[in-house]
Every structure is written in C-alpha cells, then in structure tokens.
C-alpha positions as CSV (number, residue, x, y, z in Angstrom):
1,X,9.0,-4.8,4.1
2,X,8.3,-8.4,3.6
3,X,7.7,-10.3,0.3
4,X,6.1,-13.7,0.3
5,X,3.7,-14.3,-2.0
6,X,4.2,-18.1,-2.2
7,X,6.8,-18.0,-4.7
8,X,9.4,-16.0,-3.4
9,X,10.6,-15.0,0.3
10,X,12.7,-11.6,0.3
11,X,12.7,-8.9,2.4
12,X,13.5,-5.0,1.6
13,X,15.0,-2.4,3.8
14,X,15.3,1.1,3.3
15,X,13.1,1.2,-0.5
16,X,13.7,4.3,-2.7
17,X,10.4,5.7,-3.1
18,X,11.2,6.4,-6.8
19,X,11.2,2.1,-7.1
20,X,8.2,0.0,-7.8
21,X,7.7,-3.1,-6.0
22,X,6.1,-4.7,-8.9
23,X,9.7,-4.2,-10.6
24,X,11.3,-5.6,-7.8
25,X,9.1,-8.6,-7.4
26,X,9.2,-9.0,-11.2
27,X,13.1,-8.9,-11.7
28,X,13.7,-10.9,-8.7
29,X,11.3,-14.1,-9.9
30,X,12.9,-13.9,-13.8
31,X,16.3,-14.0,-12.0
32,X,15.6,-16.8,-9.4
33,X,14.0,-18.2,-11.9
34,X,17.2,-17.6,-14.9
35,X,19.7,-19.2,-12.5
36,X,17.4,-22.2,-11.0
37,X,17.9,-20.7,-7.4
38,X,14.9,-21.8,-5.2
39,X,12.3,-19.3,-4.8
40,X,12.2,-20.3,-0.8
41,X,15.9,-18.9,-0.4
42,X,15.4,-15.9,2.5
43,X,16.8,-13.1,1.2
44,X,17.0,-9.8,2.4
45,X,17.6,-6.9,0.5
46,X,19.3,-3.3,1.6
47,X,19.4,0.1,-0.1
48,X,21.5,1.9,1.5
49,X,24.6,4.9,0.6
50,X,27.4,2.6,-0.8
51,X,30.9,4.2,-1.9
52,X,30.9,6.2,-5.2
53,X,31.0,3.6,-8.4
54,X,29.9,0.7,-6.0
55,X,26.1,-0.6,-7.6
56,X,26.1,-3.5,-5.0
57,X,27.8,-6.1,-2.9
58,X,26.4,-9.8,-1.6
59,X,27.3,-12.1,1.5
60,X,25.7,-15.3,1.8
61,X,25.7,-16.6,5.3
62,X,23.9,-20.2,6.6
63,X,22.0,-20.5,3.0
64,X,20.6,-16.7,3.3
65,X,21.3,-13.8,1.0
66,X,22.1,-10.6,1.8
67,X,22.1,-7.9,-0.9
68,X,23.1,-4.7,-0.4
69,X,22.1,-2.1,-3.4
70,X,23.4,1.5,-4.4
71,X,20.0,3.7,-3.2
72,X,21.3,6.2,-5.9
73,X,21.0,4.1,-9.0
74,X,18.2,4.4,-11.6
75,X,15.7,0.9,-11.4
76,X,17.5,0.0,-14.8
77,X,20.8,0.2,-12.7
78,X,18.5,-1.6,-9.6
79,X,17.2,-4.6,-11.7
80,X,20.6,-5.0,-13.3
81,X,22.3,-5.1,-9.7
82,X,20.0,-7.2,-8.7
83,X,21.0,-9.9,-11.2
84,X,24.4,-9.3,-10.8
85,X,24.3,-9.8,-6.7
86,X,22.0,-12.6,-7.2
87,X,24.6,-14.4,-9.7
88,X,27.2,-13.9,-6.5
89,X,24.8,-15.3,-4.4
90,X,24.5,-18.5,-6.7
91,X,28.7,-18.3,-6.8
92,X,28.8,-18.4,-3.0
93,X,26.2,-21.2,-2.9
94,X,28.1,-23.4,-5.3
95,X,31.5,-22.6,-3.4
96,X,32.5,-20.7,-6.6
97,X,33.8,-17.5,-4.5
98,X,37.6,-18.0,-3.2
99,X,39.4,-14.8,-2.8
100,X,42.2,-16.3,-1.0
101,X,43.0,-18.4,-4.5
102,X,43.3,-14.8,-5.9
103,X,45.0,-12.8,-3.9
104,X,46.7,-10.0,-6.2
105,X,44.1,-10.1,-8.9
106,X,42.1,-6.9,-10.1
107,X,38.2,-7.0,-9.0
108,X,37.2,-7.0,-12.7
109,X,39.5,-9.3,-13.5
110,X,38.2,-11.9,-10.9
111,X,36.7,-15.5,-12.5
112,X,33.8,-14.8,-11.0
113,X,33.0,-11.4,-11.6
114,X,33.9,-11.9,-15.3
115,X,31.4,-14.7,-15.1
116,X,29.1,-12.6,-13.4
117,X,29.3,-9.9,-16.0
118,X,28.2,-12.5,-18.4
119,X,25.8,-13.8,-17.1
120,X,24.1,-11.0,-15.9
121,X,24.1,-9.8,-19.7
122,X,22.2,-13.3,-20.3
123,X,19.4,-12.6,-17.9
124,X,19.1,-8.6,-18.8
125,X,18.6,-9.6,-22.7
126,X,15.1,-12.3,-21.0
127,X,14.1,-10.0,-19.1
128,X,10.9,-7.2,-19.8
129,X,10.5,-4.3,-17.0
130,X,7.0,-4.1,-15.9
C-alpha cells in the first residue's frame, strides 16, 4: 500500500494485520521529522520473516530507502525498528556506513550501530504511540 499524504511518500508491503497505519504513519513523520530527513524521500517498507533476533535491516540505493522489518515483532518493537532503520538510512545518506573500514569488528560494536542505538533511544523518549 501506498502512503502519500503530502507529507510523506512511503510504501508498505506485506502489513501485519495486528499494526495500525495510523502508528505507522505517526512514527514515521516524528522520525523523519527527529532526524531532518525530507518527507519526499521514497521509501518503501517490507514485513517480511527475517532470521531469529534480526528486528530489521536497511539499504539505500539512488536516494531511496528500503526497510525491511521483522513481521513477528510487537508495534513497540515495529516503531522502534523503524527508528532504528531510518537512523541507517540517514548513515548511508551522509556516507556514514563503511564496512570495509571495519572489517573484523562485532555488529554491536560498529560506530554506527552504537550511534544508532543512541539515537534511536533519543527519538523513542519524543515520541507518543497513537
């Protein structure tokens, strides 16, 4: 389904029925809106079946997002991935993202995941579920 209501232009595939679209809609705009990302970015969003203790993953290709979220997670666990993804997004963007420059370094312990982590934390403690 297709999302444009002026503000924001996101698609989503694949929707568990047990999440809103208001919350979606709603925790997308605060976190576009958190991190200063343009409202007009396409960007698509997946649920899918992703590997046990994997919430989400995100690829940015030619300026558009791709977010891929856990279809088993609660929509606190959602609208927290969400966040997180979107704060890769923003990392890709700004050419943050160089795995090459890490090669044998833990996932967690990643610069940019710790940042995400942060961050994400920052935007969770703004933002109030519909």
């Amino acid at each position: 389904m297709k999302q444009e209501n002026g503000l924001m232009n996101f698609e989503i595939y694949d929707k568990p029925e047990s999440l809103d679209y208001e919350i979606l809609d709603s925790a997308m705009f605060h976190a576009l809106e958190f991190l200063e990302l343009k409202p007009s970015l396409p960007i698509q969003v997946y649920f899918e079946n992703l590997e046990p203790c994997v919430h989400g993953y995100c690829d940015v290709e030619d300026s558009q997002i791709f977010l891929n979220v856990s279809s088993e997670l609660s929509q606190v666990e959602t609208v927290q991935t969400l966040f997180h993804e979107l704060i890769h997004a923003k990392q890709f963007l700004e050419g943050k993202i160089d795995f090459d420059a890490w090669p044998n370094t833990s996932h967690s312990n990643l610069p940019w995941e710790i940042e995400a982590n942060e961050i994400e934390q920052l935007i969770w403690k703004t933002y109030e579920m519909v």
